[in-house]
Backbone atoms as SQL, in Angstrom:
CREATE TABLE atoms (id INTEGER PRIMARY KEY, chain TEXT, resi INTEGER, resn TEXT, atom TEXT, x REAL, y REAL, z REAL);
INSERT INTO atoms VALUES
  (1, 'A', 1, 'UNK', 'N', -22.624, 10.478, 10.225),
  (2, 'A', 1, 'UNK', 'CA', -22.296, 9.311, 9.440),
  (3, 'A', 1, 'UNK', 'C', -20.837, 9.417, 8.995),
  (4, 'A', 2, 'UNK', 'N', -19.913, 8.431, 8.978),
  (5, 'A', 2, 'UNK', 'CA', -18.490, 7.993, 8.436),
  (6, 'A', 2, 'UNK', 'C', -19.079, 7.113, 6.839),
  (7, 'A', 3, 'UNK', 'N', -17.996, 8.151, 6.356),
  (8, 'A', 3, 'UNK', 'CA', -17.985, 6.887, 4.923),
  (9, 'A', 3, 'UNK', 'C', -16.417, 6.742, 4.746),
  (10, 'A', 4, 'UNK', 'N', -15.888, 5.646, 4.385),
  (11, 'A', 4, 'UNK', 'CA', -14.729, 4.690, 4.258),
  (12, 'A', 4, 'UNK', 'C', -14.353, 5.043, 2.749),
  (13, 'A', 5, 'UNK', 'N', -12.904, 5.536, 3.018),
  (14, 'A', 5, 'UNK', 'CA', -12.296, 6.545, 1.523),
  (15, 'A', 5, 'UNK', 'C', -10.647, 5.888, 1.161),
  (16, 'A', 6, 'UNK', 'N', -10.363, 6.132, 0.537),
  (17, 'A', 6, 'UNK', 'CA', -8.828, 5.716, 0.275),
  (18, 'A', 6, 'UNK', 'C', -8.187, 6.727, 1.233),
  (19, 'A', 7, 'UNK', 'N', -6.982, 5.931, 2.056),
  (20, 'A', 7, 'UNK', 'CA', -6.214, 6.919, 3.078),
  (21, 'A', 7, 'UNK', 'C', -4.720, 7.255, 2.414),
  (22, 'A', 8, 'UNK', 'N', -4.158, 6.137, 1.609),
  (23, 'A', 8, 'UNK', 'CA', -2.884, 6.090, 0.889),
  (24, 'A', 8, 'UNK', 'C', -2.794, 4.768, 0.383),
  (25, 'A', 9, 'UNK', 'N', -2.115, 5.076, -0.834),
  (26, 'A', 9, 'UNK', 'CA', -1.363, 4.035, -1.498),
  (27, 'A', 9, 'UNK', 'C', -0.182, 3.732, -2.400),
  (28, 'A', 10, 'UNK', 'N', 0.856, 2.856, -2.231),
  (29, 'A', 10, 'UNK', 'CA', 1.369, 2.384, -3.369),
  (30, 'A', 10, 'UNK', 'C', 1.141, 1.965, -4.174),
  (31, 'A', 11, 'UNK', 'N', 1.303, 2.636, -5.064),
  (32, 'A', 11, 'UNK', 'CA', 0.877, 2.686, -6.933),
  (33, 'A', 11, 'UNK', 'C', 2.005, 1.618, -7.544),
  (34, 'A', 12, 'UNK', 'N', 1.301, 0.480, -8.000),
  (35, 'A', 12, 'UNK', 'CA', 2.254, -0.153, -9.056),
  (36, 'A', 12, 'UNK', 'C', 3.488, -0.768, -8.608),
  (37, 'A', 13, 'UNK', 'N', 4.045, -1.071, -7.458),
  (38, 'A', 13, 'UNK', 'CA', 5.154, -1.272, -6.921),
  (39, 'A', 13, 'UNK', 'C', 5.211, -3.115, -7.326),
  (40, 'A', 14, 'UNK', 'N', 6.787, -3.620, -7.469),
  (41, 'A', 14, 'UNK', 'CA', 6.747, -4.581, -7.948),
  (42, 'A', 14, 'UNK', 'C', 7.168, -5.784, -6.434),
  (43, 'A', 15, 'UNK', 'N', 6.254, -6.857, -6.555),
  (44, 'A', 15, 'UNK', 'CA', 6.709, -7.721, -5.451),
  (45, 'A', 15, 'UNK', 'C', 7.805, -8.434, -5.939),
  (46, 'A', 16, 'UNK', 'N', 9.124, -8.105, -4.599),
  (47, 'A', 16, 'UNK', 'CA', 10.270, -8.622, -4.749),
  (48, 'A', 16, 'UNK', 'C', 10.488, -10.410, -4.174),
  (49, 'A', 17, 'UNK', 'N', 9.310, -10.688, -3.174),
  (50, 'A', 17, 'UNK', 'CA', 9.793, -12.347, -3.172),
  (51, 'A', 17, 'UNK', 'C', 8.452, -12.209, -2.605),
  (52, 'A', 18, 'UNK', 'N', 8.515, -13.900, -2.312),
  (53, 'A', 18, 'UNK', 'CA', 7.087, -14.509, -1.698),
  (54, 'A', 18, 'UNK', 'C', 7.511, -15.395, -1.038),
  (55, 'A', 19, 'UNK', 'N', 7.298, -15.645, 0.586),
  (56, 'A', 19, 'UNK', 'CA', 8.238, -16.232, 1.774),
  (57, 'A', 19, 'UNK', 'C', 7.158, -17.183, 2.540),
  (58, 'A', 20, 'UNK', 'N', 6.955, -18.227, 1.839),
  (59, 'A', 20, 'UNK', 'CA', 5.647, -18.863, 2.294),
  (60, 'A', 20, 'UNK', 'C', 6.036, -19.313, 3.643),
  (61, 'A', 21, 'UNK', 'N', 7.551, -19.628, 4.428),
  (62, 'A', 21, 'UNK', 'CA', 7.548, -19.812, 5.921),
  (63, 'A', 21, 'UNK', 'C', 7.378, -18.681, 6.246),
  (64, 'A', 22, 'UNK', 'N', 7.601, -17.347, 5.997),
  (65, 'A', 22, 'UNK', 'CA', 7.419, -16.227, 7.036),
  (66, 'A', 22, 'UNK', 'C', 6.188, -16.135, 7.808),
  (67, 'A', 23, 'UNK', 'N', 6.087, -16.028, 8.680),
  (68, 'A', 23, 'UNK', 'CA', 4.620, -16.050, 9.676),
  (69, 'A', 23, 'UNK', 'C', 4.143, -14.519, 9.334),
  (70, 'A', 24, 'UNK', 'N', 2.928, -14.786, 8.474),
  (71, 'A', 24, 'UNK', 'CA', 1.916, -13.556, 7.896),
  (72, 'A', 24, 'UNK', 'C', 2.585, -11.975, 7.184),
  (73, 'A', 25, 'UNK', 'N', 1.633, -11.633, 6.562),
  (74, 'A', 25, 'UNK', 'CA', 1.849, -10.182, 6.529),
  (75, 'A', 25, 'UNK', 'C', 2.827, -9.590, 5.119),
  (76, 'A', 26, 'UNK', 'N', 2.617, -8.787, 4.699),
  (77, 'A', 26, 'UNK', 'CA', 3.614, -7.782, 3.805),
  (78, 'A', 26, 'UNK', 'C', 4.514, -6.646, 4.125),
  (79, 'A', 27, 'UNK', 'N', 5.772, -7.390, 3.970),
  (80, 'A', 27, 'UNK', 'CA', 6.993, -6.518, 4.245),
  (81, 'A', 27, 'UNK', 'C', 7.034, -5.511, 3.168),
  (82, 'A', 28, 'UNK', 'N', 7.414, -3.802, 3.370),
  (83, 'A', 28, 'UNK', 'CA', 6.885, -2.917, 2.728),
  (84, 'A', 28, 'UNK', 'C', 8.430, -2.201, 2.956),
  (85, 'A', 29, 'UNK', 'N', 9.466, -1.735, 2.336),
  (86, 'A', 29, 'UNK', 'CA', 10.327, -0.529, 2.347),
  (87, 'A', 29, 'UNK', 'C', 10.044, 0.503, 3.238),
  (88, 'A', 30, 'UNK', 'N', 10.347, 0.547, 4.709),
  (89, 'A', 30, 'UNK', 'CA', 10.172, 1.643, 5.316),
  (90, 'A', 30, 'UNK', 'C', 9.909, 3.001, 4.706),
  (91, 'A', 31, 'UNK', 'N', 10.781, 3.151, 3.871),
  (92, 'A', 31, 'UNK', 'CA', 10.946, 4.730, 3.231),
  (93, 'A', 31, 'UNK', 'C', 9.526, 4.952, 2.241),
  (94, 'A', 32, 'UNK', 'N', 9.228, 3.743, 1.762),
  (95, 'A', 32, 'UNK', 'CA', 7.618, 3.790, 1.229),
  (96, 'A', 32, 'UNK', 'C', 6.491, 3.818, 2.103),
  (97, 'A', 33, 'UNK', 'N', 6.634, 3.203, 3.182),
  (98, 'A', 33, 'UNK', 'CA', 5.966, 3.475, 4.062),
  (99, 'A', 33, 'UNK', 'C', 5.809, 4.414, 4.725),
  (100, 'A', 34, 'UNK', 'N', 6.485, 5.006, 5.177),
  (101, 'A', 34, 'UNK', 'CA', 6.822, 6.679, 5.753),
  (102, 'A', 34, 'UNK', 'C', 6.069, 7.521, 4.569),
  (103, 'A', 35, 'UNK', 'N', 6.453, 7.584, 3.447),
  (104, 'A', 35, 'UNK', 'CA', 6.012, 8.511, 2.478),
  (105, 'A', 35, 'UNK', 'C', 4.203, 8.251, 2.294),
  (106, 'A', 36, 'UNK', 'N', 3.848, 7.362, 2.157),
  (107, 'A', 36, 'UNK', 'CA', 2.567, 6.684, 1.837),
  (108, 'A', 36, 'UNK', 'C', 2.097, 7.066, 2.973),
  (109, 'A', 37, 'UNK', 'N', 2.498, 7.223, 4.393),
  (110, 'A', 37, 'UNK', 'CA', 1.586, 7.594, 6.158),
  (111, 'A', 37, 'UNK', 'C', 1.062, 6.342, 6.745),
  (112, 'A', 38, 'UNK', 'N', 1.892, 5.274, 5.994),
  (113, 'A', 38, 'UNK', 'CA', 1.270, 3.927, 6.144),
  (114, 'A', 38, 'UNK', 'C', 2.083, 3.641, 7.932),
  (115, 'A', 39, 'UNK', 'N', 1.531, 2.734, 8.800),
  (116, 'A', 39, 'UNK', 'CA', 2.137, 2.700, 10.037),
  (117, 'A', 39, 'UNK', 'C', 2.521, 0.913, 10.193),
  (118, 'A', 40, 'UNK', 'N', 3.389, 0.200, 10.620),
  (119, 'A', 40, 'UNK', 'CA', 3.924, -0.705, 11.027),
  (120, 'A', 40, 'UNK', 'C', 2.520, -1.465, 11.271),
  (121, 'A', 41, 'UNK', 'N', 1.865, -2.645, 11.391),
  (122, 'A', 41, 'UNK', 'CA', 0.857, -3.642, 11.238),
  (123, 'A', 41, 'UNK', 'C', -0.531, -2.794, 11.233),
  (124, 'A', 42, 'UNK', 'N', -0.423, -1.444, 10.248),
  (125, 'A', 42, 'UNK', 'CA', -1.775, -1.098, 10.237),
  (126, 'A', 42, 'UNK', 'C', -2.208, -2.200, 8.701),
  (127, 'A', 43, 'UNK', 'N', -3.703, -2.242, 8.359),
  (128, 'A', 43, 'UNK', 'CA', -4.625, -3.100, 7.755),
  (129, 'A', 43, 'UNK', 'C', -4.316, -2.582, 6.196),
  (130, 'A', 44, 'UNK', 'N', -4.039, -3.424, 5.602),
  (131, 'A', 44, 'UNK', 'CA', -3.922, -2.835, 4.339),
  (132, 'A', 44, 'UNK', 'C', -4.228, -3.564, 3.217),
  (133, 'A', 45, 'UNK', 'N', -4.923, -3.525, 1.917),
  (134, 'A', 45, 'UNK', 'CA', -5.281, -4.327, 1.177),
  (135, 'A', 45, 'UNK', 'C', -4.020, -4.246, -0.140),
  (136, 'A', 46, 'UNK', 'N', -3.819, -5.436, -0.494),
  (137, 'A', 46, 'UNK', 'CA', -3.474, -5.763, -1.956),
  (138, 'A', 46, 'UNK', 'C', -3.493, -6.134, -2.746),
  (139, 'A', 47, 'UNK', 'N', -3.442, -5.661, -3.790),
  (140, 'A', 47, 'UNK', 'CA', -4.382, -5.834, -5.246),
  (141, 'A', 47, 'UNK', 'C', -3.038, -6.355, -6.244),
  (142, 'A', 48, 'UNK', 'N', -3.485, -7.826, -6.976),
  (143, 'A', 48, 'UNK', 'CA', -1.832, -7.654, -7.688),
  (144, 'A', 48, 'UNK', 'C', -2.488, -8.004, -9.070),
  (145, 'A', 49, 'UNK', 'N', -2.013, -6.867, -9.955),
  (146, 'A', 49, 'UNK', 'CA', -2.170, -6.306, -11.035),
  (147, 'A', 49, 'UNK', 'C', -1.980, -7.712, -12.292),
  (148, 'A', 50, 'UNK', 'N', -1.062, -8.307, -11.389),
  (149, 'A', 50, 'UNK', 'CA', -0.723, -9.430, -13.009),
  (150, 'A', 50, 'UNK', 'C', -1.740, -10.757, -12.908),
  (151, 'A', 51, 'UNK', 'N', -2.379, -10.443, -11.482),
  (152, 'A', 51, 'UNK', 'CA', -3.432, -11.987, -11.340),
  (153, 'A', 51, 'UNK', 'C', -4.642, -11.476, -11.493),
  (154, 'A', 52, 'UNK', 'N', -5.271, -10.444, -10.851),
  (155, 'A', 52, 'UNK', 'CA', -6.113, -10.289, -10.115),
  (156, 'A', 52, 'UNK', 'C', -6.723, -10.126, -8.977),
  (157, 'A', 53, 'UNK', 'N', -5.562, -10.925, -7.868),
  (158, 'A', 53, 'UNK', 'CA', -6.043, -11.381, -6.781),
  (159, 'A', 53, 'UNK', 'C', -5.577, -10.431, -6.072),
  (160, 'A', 54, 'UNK', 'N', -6.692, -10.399, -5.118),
  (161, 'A', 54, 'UNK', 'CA', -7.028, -9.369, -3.763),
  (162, 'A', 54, 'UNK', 'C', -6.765, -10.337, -2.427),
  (163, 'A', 55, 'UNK', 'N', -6.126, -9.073, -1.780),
  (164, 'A', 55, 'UNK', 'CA', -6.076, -9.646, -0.184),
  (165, 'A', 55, 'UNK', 'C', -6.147, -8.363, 0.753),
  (166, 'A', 56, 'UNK', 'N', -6.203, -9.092, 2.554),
  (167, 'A', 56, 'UNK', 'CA', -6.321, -7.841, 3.506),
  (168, 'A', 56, 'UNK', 'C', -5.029, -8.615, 4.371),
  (169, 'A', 57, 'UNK', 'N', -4.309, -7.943, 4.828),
  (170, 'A', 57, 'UNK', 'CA', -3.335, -8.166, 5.479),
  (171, 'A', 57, 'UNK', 'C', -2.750, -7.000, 6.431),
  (172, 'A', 58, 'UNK', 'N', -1.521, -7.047, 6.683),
  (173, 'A', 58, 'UNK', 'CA', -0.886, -5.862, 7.726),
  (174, 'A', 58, 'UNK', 'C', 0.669, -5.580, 7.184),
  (175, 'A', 59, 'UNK', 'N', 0.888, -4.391, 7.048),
  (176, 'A', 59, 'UNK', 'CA', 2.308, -3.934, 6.608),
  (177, 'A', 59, 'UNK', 'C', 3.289, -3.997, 7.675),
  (178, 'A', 60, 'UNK', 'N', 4.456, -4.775, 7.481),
  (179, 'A', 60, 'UNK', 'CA', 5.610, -4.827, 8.419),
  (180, 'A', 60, 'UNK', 'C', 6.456, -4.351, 7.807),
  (181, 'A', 61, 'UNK', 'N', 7.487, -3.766, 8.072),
  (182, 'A', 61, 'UNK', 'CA', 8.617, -2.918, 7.851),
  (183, 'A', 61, 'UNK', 'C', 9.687, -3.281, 7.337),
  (184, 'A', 62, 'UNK', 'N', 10.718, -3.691, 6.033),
  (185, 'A', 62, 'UNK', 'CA', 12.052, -3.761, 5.926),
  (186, 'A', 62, 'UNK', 'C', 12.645, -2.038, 6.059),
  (187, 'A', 63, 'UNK', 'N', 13.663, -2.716, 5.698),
  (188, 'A', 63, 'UNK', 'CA', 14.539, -1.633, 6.278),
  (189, 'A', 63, 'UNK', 'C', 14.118, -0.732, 4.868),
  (190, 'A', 64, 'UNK', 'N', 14.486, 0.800, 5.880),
  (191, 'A', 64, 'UNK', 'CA', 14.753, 1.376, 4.729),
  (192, 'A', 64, 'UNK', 'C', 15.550, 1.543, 3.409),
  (193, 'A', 65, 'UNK', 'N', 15.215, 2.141, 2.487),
  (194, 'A', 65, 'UNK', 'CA', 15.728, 1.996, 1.126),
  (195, 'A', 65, 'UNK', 'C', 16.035, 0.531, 0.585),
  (196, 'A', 66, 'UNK', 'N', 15.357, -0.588, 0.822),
  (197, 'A', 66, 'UNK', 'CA', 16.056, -1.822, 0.627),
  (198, 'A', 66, 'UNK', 'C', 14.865, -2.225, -0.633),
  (199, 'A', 67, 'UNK', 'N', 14.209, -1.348, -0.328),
  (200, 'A', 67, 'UNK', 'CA', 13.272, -1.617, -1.911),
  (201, 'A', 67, 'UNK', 'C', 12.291, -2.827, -1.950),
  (202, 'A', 68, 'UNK', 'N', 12.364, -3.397, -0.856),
  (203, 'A', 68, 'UNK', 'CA', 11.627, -4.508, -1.022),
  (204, 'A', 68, 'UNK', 'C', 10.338, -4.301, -0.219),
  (205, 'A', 69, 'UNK', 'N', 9.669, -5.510, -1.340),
  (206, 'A', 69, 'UNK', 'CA', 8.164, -5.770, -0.832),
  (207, 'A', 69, 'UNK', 'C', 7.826, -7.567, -1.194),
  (208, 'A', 70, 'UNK', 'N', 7.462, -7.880, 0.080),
  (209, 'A', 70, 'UNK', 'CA', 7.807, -9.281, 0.331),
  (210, 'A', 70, 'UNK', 'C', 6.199, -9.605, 0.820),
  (211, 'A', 71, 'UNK', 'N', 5.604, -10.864, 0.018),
  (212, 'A', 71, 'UNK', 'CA', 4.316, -11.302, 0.770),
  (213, 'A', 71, 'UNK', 'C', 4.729, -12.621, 1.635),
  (214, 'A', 72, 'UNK', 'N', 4.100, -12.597, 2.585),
  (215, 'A', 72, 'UNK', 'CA', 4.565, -13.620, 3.488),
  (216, 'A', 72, 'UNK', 'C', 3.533, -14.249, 3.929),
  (217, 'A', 73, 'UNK', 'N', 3.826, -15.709, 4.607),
  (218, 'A', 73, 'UNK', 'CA', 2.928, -16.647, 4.837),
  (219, 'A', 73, 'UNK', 'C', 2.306, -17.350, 3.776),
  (220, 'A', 74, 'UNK', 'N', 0.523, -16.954, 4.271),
  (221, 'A', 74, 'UNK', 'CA', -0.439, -17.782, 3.202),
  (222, 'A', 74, 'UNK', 'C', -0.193, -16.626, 2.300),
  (223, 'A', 75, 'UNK', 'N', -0.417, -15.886, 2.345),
  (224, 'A', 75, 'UNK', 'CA', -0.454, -14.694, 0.929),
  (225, 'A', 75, 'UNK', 'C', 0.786, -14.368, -0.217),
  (226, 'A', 76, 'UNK', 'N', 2.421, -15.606, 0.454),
  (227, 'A', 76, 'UNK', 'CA', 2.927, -15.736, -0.725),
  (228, 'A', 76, 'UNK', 'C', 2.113, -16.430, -1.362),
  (229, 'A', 77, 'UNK', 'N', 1.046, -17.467, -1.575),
  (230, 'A', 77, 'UNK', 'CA', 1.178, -17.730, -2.567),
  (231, 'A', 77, 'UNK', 'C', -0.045, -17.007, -3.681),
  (232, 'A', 78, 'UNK', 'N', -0.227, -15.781, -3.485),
  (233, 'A', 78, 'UNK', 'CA', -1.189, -14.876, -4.068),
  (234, 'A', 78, 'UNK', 'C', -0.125, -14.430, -4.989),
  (235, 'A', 79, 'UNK', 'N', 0.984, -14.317, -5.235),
  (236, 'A', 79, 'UNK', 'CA', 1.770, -13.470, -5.845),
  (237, 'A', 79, 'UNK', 'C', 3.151, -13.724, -5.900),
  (238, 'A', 80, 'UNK', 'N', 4.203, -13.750, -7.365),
  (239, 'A', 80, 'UNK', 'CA', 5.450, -14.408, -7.232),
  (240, 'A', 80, 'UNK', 'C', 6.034, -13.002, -7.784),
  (241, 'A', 81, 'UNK', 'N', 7.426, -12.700, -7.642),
  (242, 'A', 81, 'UNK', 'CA', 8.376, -11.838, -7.606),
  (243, 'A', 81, 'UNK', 'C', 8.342, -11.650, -8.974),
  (244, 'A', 82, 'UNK', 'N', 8.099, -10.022, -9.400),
  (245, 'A', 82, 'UNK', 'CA', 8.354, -9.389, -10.462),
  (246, 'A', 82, 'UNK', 'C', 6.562, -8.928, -10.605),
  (247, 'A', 83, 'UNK', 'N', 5.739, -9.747, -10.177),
  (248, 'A', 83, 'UNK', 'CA', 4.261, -8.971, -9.933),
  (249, 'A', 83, 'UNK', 'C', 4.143, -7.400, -9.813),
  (250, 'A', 84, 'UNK', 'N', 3.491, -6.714, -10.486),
  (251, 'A', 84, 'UNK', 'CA', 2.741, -5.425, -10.200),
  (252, 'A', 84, 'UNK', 'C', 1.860, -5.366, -9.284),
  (253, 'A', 85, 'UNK', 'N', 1.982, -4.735, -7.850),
  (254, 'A', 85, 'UNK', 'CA', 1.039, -4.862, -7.443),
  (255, 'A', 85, 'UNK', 'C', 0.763, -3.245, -6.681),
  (256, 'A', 86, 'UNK', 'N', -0.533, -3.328, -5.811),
  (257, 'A', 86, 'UNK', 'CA', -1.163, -2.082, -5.156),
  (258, 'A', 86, 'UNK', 'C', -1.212, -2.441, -3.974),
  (259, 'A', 87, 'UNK', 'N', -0.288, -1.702, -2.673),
  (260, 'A', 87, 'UNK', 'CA', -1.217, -1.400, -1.757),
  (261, 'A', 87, 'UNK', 'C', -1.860, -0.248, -1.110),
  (262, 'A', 88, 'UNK', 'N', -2.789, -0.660, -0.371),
  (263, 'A', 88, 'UNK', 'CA', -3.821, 0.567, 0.091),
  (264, 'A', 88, 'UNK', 'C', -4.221, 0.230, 1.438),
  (265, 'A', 89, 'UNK', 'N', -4.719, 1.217, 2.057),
  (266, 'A', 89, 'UNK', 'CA', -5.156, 1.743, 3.155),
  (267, 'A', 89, 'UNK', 'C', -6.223, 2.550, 3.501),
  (268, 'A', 90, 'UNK', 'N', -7.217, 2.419, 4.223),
  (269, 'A', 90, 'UNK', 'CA', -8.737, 3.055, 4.146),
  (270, 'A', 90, 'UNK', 'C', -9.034, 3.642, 5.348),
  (271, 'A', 91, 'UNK', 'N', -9.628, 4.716, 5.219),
  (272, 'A', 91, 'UNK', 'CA', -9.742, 5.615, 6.640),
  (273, 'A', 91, 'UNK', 'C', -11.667, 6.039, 6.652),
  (274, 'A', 92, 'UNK', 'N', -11.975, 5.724, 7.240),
  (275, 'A', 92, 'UNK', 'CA', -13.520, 6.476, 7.977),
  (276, 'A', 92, 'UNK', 'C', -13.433, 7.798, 8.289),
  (277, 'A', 93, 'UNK', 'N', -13.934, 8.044, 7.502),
  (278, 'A', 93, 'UNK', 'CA', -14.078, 10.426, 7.839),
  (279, 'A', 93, 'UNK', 'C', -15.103, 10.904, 7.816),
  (280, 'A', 94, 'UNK', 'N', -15.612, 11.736, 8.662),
  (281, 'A', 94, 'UNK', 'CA', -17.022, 12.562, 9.060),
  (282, 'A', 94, 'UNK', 'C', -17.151, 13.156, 7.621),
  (283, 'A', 95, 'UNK', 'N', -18.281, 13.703, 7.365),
  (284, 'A', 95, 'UNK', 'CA', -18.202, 14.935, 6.264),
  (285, 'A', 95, 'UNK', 'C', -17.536, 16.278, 6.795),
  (286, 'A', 96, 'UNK', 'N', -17.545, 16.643, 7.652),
  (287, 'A', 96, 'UNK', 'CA', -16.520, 17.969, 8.184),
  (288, 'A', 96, 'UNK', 'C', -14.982, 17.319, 7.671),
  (289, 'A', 97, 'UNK', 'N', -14.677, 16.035, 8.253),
  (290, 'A', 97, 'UNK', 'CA', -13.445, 15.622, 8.109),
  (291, 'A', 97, 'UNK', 'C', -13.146, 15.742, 6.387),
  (292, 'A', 98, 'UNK', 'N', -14.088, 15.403, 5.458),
  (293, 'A', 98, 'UNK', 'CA', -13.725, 15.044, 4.003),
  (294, 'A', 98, 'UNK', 'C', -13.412, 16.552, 3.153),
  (295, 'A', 99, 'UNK', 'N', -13.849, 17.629, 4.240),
  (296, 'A', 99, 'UNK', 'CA', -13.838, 19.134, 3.818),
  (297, 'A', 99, 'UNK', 'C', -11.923, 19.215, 3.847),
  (298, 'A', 100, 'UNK', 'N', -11.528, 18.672, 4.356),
  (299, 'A', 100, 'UNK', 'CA', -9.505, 18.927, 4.167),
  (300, 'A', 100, 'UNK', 'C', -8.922, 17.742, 3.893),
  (301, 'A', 101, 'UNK', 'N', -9.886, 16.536, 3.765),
  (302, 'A', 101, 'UNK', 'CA', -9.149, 15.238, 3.538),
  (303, 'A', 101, 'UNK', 'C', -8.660, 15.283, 2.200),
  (304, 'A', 102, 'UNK', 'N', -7.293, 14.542, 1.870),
  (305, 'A', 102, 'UNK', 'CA', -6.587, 13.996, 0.406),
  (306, 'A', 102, 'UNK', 'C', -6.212, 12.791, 0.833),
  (307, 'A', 103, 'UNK', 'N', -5.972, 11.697, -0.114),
  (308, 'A', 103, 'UNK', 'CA', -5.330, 10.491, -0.124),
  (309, 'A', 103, 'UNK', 'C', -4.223, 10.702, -0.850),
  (310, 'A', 104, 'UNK', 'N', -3.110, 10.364, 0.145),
  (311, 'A', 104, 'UNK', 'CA', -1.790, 10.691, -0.216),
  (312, 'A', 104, 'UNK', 'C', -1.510, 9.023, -1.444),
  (313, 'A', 105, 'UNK', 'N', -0.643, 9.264, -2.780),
  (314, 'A', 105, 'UNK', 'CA', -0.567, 8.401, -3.900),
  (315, 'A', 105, 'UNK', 'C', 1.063, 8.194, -3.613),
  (316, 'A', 106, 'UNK', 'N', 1.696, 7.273, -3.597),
  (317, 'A', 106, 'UNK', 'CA', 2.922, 6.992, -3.571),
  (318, 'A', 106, 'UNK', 'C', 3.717, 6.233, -4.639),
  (319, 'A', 107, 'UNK', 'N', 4.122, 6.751, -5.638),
  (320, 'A', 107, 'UNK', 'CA', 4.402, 6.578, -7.348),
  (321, 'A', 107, 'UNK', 'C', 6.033, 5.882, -6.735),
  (322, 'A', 108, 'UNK', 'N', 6.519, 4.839, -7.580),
  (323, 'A', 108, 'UNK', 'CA', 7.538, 4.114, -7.232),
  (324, 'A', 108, 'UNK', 'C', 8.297, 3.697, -8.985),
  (325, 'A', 109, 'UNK', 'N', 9.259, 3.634, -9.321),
  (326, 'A', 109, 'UNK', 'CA', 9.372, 3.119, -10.462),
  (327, 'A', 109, 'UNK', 'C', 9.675, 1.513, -10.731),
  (328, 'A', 110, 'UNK', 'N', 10.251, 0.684, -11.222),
  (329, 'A', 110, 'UNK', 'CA', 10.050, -0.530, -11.718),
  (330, 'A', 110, 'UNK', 'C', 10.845, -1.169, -10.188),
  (331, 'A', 111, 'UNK', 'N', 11.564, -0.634, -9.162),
  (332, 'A', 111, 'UNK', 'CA', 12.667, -1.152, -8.633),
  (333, 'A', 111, 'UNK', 'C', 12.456, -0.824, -7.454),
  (334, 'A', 112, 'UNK', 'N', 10.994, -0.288, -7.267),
  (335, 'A', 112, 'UNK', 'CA', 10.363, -0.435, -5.898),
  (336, 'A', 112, 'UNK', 'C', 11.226, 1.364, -5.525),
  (337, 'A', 113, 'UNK', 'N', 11.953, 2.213, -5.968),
  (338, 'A', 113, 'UNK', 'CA', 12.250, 3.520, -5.965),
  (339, 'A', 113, 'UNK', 'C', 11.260, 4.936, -5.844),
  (340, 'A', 114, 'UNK', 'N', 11.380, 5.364, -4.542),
  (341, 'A', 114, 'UNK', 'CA', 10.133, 6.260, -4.324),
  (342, 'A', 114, 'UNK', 'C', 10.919, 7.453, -5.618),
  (343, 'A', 115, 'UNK', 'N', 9.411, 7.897, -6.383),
  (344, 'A', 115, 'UNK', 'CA', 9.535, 8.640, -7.340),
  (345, 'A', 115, 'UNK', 'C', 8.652, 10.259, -6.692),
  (346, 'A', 116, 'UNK', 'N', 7.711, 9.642, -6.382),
  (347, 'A', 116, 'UNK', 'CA', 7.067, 11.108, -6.485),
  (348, 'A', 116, 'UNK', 'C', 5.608, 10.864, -5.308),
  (349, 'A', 117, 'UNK', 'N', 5.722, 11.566, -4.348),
  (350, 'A', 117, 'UNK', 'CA', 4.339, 11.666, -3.504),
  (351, 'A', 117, 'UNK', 'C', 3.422, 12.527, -4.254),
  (352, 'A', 118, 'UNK', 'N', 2.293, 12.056, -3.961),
  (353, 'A', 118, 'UNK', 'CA', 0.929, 12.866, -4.691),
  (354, 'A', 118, 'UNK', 'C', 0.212, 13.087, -3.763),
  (355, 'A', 119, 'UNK', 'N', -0.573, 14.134, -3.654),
  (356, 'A', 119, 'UNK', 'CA', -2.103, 14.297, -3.056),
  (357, 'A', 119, 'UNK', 'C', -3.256, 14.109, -3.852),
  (358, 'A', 120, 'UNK', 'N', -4.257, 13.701, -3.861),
  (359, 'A', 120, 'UNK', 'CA', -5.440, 13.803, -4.966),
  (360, 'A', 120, 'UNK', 'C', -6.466, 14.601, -4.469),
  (361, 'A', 121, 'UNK', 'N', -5.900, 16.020, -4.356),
  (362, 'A', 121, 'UNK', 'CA', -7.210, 17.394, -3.578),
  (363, 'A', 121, 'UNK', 'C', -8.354, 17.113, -4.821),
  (364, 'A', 122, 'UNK', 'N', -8.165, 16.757, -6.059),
  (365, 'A', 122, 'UNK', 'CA', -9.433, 16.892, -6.729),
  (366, 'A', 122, 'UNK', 'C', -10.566, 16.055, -5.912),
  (367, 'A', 123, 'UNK', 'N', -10.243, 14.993, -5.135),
  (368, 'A', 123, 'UNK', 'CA', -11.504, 15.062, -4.485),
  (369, 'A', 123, 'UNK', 'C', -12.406, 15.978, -3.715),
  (370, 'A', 124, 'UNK', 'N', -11.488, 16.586, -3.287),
  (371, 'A', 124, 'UNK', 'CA', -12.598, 18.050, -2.198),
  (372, 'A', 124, 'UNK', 'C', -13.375, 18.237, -2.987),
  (373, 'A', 125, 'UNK', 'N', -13.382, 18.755, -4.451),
  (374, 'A', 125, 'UNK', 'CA', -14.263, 19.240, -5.692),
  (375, 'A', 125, 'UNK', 'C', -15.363, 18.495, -5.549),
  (376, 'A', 126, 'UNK', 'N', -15.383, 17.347, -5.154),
  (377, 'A', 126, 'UNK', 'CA', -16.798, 16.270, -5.684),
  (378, 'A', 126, 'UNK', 'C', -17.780, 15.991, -4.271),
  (379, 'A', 127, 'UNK', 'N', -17.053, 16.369, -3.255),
  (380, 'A', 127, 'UNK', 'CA', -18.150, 16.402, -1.850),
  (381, 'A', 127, 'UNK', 'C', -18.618, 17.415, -1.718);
């Protein structure tokens, strides 16, 4: 049996615009992306902290260090610039697999600035 776990996420990061012509998807700071293990149109959900509202979409790439995180298409209008929001990423793992698995946490400060990568090993403790 696979059970479906957190794989990585950006913690708290603030959305810098909302591009209702852009055709789909959330533009993500390469350099956050890299750090987070997140990959170019893999599936990713976002959660924005100042509405409520949830979505599933795919991460596309700005450039690095440019700090931005841009919702595009229909999903600007889930969220306007200066929003708190989360994204995440979910992985399926055997129980052998959950024996070395961590979900990597990607801490950012107000300006979309990678601060600090995390692991959360306290899960091994609870399987």
């Amino acid at each position: 049996m696979h059970r479906t776990f957190l794989a990585a996420k950006i913690h708290s990061c603030t959305l810098t615009a909302a591009n209702l012509n852009y055709v789909g998807s959330i533009s993500i700071d390469r350099t956050l992306l890299d750090a987070a293990g997140i990959l170019p149109y893999e599936q990713v959900q976002v959660v924005n902290v100042a509405n409520g509202e949830r979505l599933i979409t795919y991460a596309i790439a700005s450039p690095a260090n440019s700090r931005a995180i841009e919702l595009n298409g229909a999903a600007a209008r889930l969220g306007m610039p200066g929003d708190r929001i989360i994204i995440m990423t979910y992985a399926q793992f055997s129980s052998e697999e959950l024996q070395t698995y961590c979900p990597t946490v990607v801490l950012v400060d107000g300006q979309n600035k990678l601060v600090e990568v995390r692991r959360y090993d306290e899960l091994l403790a609870t399987v």
